[in-house]
DOBA-203467 format. One record per residue (C-alpha): residue in one letter; x negated, y negated, z; residue number from 1; chain. Coordinates in pm, 1 decimal, decimal comma. Each point is the difference from the previous one (the first is absolute). Example, Ala and Ser with C-alpha at 12.3 -4.5 7.8 and 13.67 -1.06 7.14 Angstrom:
REM residues 2
+------+----------+----------+----------+-----+-----+
| type |       px |       py |       pz | seq | mol |
+------+----------+----------+----------+-----+-----+
|    a |  -1230,0 |    450,0 |    780,0 |   1 |   A |
|    s |   -137,0 |   -344,0 |    -66,0 |   2 |   A |
+------+----------+----------+----------+-----+-----+
REM end
This chain:
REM residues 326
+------+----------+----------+----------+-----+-----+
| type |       px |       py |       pz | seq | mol |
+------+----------+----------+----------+-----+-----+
|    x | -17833,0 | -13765,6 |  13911,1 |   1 |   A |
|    x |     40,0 |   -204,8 |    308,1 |   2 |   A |
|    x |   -250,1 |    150,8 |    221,5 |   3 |   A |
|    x |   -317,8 |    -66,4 |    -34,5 |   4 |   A |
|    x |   -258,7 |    205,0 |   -333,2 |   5 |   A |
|    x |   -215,5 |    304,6 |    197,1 |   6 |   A |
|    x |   -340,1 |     13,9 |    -80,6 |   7 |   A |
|    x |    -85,5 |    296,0 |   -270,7 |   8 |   A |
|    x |    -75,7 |    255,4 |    305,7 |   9 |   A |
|    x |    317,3 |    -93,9 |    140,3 |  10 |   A |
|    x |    211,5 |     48,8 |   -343,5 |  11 |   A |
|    x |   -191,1 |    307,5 |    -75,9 |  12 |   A |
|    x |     74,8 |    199,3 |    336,3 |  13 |   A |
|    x |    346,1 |   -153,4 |     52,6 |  14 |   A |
|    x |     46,1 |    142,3 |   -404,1 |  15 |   A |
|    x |   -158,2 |    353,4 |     83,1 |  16 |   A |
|    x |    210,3 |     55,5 |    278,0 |  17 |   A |
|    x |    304,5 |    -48,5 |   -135,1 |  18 |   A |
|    x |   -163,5 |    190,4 |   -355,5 |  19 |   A |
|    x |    -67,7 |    289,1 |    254,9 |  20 |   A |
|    x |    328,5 |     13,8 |    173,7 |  21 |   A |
|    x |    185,9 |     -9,0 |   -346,7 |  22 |   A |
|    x |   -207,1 |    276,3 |   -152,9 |  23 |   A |
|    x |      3,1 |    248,2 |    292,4 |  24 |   A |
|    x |    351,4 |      7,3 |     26,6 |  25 |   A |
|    x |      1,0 |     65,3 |   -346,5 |  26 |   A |
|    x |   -160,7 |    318,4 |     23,7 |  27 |   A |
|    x |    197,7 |     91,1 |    285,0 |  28 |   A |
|    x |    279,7 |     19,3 |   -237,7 |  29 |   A |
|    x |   -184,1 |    184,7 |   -218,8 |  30 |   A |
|    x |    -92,4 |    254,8 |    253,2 |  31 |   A |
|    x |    322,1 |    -33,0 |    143,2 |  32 |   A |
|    x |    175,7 |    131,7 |   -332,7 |  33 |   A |
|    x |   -278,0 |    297,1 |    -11,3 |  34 |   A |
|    x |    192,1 |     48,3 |    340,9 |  35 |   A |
|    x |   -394,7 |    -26,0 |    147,9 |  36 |   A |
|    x |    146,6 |   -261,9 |    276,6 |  37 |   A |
|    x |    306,5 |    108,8 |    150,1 |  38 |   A |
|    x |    287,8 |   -131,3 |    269,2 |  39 |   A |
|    x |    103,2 |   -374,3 |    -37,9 |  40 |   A |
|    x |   -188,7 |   -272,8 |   -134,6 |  41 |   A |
|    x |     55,4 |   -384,0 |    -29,1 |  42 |   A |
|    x |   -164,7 |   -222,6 |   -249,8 |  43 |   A |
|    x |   -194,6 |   -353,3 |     54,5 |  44 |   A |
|    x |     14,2 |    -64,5 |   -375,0 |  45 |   A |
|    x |    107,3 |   -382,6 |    -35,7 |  46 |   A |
|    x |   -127,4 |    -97,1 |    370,8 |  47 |   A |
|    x |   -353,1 |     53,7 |    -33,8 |  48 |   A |
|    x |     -7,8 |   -365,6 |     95,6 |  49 |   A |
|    x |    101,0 |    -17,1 |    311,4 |  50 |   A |
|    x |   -195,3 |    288,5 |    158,6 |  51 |   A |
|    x |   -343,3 |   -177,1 |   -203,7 |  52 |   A |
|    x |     75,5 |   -338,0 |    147,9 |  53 |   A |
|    x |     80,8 |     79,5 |    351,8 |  54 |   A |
|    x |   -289,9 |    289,5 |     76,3 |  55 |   A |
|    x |   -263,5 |   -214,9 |   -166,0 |  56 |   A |
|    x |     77,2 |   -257,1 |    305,3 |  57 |   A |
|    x |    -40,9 |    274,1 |    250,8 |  58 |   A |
|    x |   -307,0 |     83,7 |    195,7 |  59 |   A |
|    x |   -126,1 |    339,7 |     83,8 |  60 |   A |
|    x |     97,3 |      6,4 |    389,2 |  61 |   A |
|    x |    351,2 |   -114,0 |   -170,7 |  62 |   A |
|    x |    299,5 |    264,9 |    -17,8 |  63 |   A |
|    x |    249,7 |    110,1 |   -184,8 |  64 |   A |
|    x |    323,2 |    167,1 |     34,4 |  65 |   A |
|    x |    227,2 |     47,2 |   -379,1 |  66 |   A |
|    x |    269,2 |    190,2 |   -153,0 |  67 |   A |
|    x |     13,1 |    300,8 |   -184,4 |  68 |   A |
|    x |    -64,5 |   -190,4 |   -287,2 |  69 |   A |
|    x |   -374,2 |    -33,0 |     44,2 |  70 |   A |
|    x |   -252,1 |    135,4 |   -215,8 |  71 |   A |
|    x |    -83,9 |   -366,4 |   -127,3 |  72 |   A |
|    x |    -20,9 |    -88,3 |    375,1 |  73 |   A |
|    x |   -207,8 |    289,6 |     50,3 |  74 |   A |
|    x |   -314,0 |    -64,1 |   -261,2 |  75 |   A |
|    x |      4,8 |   -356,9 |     47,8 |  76 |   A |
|    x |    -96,8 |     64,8 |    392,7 |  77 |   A |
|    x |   -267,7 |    206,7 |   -104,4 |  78 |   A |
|    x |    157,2 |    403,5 |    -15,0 |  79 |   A |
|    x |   -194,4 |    156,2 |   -229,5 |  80 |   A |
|    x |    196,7 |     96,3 |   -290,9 |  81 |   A |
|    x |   -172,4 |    331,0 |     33,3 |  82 |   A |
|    x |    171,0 |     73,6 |    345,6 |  83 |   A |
|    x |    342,7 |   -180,6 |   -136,8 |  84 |   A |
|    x |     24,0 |    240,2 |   -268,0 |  85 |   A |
|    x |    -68,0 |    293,8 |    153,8 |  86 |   A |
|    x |    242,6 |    -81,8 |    303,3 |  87 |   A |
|    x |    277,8 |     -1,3 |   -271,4 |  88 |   A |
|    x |   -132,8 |    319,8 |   -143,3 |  89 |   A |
|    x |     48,0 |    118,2 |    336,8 |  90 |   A |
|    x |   -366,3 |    127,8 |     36,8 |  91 |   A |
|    x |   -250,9 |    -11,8 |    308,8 |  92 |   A |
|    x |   -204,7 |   -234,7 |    -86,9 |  93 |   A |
|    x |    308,4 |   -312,1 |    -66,4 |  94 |   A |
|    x |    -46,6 |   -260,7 |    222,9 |  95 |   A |
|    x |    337,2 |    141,7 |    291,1 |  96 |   A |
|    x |   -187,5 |    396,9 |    -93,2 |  97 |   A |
|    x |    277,6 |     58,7 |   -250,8 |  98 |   A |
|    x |    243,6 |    -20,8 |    290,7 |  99 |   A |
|    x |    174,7 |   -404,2 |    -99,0 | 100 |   A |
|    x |     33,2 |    -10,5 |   -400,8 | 101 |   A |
|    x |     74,6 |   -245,8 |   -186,3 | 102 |   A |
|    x |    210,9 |   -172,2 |    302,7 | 103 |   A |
|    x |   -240,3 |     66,4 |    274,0 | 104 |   A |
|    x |   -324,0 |   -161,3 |   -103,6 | 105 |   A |
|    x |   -200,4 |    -35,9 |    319,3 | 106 |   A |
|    x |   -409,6 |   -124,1 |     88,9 | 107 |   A |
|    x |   -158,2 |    -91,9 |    306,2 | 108 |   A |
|    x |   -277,3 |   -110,3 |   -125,9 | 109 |   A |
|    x |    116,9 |   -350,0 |   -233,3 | 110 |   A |
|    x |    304,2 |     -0,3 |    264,7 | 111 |   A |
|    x |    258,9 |     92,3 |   -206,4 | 112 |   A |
|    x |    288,9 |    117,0 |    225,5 | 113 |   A |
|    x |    185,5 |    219,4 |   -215,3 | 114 |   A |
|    x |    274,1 |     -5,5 |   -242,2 | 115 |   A |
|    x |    336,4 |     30,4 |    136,2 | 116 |   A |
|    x |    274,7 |    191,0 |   -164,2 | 117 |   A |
|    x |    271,5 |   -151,5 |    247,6 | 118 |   A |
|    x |    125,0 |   -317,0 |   -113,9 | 119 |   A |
|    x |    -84,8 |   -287,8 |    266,3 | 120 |   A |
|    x |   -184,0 |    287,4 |    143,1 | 121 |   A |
|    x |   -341,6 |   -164,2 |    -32,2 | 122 |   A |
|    x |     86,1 |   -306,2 |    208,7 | 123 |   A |
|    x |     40,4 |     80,8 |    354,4 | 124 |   A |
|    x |   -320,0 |    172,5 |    -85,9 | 125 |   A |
|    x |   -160,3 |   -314,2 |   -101,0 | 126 |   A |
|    x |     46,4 |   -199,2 |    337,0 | 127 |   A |
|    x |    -63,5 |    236,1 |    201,4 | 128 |   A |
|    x |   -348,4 |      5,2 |   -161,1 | 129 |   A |
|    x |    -47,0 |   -363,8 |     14,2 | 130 |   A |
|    x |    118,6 |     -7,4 |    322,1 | 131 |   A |
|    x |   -280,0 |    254,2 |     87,8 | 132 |   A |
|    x |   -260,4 |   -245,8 |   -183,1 | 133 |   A |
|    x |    150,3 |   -240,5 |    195,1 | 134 |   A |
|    x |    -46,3 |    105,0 |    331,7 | 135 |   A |
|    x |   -373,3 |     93,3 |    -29,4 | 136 |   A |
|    x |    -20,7 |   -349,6 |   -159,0 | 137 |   A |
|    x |    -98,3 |    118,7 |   -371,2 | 138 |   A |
|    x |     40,1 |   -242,1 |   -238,6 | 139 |   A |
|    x |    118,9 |    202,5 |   -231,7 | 140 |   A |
|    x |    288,9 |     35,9 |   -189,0 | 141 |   A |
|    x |    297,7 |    213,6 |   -123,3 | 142 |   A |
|    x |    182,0 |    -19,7 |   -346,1 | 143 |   A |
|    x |    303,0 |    184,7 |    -57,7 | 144 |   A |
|    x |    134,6 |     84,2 |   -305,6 | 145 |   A |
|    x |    385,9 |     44,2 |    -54,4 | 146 |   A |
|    x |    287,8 |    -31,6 |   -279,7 | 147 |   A |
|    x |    258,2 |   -186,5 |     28,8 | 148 |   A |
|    x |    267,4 |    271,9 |     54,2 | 149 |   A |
|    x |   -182,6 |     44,7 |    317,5 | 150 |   A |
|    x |    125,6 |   -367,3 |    103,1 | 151 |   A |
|    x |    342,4 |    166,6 |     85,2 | 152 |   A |
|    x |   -124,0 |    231,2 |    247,9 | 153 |   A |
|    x |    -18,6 |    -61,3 |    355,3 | 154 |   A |
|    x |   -379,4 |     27,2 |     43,4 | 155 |   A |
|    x |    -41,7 |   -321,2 |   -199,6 | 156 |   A |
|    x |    205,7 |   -209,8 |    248,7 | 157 |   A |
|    x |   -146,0 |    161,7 |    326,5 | 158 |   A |
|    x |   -345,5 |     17,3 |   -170,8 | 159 |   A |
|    x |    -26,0 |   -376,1 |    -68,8 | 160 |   A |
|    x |    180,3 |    -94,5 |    298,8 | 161 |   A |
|    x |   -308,1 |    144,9 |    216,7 | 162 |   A |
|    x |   -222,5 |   -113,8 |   -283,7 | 163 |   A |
|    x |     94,0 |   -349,6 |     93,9 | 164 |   A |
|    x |    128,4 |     23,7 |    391,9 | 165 |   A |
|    x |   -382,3 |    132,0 |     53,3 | 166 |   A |
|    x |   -187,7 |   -190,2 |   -211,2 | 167 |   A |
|    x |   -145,2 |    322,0 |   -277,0 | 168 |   A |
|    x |   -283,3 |    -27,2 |   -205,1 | 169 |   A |
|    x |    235,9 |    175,5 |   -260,1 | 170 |   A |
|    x |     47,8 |   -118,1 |   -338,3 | 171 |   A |
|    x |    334,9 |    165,1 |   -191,1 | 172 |   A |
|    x |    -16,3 |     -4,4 |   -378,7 | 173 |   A |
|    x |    305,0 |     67,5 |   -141,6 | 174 |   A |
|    x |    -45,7 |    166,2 |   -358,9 | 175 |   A |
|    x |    334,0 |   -125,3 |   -106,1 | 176 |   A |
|    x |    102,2 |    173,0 |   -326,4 | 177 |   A |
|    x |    385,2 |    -57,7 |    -39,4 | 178 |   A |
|    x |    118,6 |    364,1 |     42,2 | 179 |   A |
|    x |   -134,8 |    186,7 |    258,0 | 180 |   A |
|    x |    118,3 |    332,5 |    -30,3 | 181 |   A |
|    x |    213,9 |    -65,0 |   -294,1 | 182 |   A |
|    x |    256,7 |   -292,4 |    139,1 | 183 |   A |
|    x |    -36,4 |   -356,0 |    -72,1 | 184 |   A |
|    x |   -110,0 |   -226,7 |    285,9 | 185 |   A |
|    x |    304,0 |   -213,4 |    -44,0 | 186 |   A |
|    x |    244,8 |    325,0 |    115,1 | 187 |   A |
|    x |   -213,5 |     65,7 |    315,5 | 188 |   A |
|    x |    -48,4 |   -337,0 |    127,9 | 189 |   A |
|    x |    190,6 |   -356,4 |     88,2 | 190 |   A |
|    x |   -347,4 |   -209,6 |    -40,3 | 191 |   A |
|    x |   -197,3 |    117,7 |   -227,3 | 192 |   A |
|    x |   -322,9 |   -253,4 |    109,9 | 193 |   A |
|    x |   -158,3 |    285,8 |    187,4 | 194 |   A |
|    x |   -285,1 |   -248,2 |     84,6 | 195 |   A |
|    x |    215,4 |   -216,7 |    166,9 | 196 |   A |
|    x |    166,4 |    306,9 |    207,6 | 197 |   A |
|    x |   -334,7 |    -60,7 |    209,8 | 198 |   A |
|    x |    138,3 |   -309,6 |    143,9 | 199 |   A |
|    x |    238,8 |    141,5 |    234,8 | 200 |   A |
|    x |   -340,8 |    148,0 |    166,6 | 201 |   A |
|    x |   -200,7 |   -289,0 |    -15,4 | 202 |   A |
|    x |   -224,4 |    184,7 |   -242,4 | 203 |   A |
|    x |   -129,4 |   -256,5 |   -269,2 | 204 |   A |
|    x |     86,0 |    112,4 |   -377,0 | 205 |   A |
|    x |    -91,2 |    -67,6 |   -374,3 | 206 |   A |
|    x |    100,2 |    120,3 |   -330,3 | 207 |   A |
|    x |   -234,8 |     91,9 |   -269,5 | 208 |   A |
|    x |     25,9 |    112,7 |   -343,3 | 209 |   A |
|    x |   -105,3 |    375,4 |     78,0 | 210 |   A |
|    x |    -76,5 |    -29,8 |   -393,0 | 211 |   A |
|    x |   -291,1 |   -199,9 |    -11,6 | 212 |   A |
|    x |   -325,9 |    102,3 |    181,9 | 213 |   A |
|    x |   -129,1 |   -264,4 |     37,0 | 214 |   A |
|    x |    304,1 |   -182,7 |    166,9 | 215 |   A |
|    x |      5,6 |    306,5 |    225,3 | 216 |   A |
|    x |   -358,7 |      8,2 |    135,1 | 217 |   A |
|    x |     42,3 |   -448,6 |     97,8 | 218 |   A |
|    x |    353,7 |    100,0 |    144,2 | 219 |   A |
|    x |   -219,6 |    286,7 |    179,4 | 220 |   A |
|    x |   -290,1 |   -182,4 |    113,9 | 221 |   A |
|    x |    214,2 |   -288,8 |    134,2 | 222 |   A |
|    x |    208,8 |    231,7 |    186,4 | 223 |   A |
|    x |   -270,2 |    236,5 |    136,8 | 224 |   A |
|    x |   -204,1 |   -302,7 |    129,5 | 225 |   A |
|    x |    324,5 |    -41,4 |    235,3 | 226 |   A |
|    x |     71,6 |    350,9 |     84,0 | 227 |   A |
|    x |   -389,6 |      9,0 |    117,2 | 228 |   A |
|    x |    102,5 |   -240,8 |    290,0 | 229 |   A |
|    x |    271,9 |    210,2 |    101,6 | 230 |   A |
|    x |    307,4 |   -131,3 |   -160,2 | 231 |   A |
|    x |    166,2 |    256,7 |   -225,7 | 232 |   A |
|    x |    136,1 |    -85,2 |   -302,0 | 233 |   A |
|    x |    250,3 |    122,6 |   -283,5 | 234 |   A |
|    x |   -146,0 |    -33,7 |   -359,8 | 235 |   A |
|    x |    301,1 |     59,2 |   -282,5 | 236 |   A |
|    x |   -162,0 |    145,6 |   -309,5 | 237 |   A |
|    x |    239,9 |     -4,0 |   -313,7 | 238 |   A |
|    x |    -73,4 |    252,6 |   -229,1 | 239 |   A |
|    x |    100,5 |    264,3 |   -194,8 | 240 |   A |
|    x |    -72,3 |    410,5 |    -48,3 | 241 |   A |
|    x |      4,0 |     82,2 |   -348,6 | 242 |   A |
|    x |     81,3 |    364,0 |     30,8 | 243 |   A |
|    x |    296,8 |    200,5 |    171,4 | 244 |   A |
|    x |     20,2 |     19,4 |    395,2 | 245 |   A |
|    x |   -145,4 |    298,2 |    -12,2 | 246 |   A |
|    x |    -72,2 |    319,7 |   -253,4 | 247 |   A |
|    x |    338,2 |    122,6 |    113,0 | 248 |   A |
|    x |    183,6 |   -320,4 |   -109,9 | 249 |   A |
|    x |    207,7 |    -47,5 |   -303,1 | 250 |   A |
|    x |    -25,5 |   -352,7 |     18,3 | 251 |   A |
|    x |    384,2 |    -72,9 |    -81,7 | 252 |   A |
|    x |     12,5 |   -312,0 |    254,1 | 253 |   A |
|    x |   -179,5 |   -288,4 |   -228,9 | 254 |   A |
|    x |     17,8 |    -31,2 |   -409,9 | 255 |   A |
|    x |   -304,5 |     74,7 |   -224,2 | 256 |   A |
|    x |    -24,3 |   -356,4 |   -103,2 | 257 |   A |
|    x |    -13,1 |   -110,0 |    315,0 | 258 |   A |
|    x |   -348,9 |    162,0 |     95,6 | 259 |   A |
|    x |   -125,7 |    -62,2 |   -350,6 | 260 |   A |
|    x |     55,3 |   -388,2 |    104,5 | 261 |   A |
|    x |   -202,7 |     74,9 |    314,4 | 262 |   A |
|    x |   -235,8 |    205,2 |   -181,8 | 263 |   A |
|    x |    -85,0 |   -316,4 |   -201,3 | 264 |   A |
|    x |   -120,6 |   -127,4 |    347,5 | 265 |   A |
|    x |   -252,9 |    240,8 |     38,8 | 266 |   A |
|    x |   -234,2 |   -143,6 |    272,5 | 267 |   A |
|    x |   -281,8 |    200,6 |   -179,6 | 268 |   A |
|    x |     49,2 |   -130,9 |   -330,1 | 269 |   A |
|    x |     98,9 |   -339,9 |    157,0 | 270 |   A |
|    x |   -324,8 |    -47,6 |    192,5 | 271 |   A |
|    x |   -234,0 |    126,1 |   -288,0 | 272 |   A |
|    x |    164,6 |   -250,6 |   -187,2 | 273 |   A |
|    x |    -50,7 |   -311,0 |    187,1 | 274 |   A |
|    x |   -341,0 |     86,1 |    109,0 | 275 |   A |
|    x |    -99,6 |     89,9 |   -363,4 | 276 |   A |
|    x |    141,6 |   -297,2 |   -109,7 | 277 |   A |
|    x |   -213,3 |   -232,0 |    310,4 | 278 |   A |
|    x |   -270,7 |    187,5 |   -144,8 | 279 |   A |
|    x |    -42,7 |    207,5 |    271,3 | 280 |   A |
|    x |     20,7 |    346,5 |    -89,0 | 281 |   A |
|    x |    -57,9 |     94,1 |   -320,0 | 282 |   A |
|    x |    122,8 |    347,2 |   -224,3 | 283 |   A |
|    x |   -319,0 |    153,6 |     86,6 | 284 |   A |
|    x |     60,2 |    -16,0 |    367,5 | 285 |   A |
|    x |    301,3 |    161,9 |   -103,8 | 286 |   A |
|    x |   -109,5 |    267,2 |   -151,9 | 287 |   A |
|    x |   -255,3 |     72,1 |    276,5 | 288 |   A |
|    x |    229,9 |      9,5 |    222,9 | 289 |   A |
|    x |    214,2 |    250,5 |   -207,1 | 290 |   A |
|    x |   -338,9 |    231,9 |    -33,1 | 291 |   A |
|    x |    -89,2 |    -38,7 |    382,4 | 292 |   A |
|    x |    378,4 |    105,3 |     95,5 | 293 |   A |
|    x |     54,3 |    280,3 |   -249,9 | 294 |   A |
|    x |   -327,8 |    171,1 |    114,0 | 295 |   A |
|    x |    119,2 |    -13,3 |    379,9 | 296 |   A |
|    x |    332,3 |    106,3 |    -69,9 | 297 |   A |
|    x |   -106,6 |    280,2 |   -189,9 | 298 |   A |
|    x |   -256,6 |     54,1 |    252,7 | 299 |   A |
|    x |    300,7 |     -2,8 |    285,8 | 300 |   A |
|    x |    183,3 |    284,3 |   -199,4 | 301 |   A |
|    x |   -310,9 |    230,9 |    -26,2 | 302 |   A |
|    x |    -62,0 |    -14,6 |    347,6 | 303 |   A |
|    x |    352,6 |     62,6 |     91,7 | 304 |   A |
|    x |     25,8 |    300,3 |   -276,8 | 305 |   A |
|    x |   -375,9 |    130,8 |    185,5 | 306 |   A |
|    x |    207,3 |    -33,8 |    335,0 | 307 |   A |
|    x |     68,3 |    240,0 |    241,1 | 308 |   A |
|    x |    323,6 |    133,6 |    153,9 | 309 |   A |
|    x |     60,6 |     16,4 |    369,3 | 310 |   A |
|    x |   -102,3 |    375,3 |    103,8 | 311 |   A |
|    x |    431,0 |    134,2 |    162,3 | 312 |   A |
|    x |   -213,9 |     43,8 |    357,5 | 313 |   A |
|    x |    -13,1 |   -367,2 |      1,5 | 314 |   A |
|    x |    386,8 |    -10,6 |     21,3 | 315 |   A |
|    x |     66,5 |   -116,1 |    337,0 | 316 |   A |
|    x |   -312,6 |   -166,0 |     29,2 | 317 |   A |
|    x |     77,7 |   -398,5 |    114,3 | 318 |   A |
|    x |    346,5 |    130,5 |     59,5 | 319 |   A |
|    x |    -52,0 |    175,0 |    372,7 | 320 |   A |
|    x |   -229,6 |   -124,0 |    250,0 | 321 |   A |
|    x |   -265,0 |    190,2 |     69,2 | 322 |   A |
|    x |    -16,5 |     55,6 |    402,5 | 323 |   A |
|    x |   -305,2 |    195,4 |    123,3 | 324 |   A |
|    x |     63,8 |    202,9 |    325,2 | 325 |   A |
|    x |   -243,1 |   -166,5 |    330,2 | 326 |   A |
+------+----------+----------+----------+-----+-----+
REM end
């Protein structure tokens, strides 16, 4: 690798949150199948590394704002997979009260702005909260997550056009996977360099392989440091979901040896590799890791099974305002 060897702390957490990401979604199939989780649900598996090697650049005032494709987002912020699970069970106790699911992932508390089942929906949301941070002179600042099929949408343009006309701390991570929905990038766009699309905005731009963690978190830390003095900035990661859009998808769009070339590329397998091989992680970190994440995952699906369901008297609770008479 290029960038420069983590320490073993460094591999180990960047490894267990991509282990984590991988194996929860996992059993979200699983319990999707024993139709326990319901409604629409998009997969991470095959981008782990580009939600590990942003978030770990991030501090806590920082925000974020991502798709509906952000469960690995999610857990790597800090949700408890407790709350995660049990908002896609639908119960009380998930982290939106069993109101978001799978697409609607919200907390306060680690700043994690919600899911957004809209695509391009997320961004307007994400400068107007920098701009917030920026008026009351916060230093903080906003990442938003979005696919590339949401490049063809209008919100992209106006978004970074503000991004850059008022200076945002905002920085845009593209989780460029090829196929959006289902259609190739090369039918939906003339230039498919959707870094360099941030020119035209005077919002600076790089490319990383979304693929490799490691090149993710340097391409993450370089950027942040400039999106921390108020410049925004557009960071293309190039990567690659293993499974179908979505549960619902049949997946007719792109040829079965195509993914098992990218599957060959897995940036988990890739980056226990290299740091095996540099003598940095060993198998028994490994397999620690695989003990520490099947115990919380399992944990997750107890709690959600132990949930509660919201009493029918709460039904138009959050949805009317509640006026009391002077």
């Amino acid at each position: 690798m290029s960038t420069p060897l983590p320490d073993h702390d460094q591999a180990r957490r960047l490894l267990w949150q991509m282990v984590r990401i991988r194996r929860f979604e996992e059993k979200c199939v699983e319990m999707y199948s024993a139709q326990k989780i319901r409604g629409f649900m998009h997969l991470y598996i095959g981008e782990e590394a580009v939600a590990t090697g942003v978030i770990d650049q991030l501090l806590p005032e920082d925000a974020i704002v991502a798709t509906y494709r952000e469960h690995g987002q999610a857990l790597v912020r800090g949700v408890s997979a407790n709350s995660i699970m049990a908002e896609m069970y639908g119960k009380v106790e998930g982290c939106a009260r069993g109101r978001g699911g799978s697409m609607h992932l919200f907390d306060a508390k680690t700043r994690f702005c919600g899911g957004n089942a809209i695509v391009g929906g997320g961004l307007p949301l994400a400068i107007g909260l920098a701009l917030a941070d920026k008026m009351q002179n916060r230093k903080a600042v906003t990442v938003c997550f979005f696919g590339e099929g949401a490049v063809a949408e209008g919100e992209f343009h106006e978004t970074l056009n503000l991004a850059g006309l008022w200076q945002l701390p905002v920085l845009f991570v593209c989780e460029n996977n090829l196929y959006a929905m289902g259609t190739a990038l090369r039918y939906t766009e003339s230039k498919m360099e959707i870094a360099s699309k941030g020119d035209g905005y005077g919002v600076a731009n790089a490319v990383v392989d979304g693929m490799d963690v490691l090149a993710v978190n340097e391409a993450a830390r370089k950027a942040i440091a400039t999106t921390r003095e108020g410049k925004p900035f557009l960071l293309e990661c190039r990567t690659y979901r293993f499974r179908a859009h979505s549960m619902f998808d049949a997946e007719i769009y792109r040829s079965r040896d195509e993914v098992a070339e990218w599957k060959k590329r897995d940036p988990i397998t890739m980056f226990f590799d290299a740091m095996k091989a540099a003598k940095v992680l060993s198998d028994s970190d490994l397999e620690a890791i695989e003990t520490e994440v099947a115990k919380e995952v399992d944990e997750s699906v107890a709690f959600a099974e132990a949930g509660t369901w919201e009493p029918v008297s709460d039904l138009t609770r959050f949805v009317y305002s509640e006026v009391t008479a002077s």
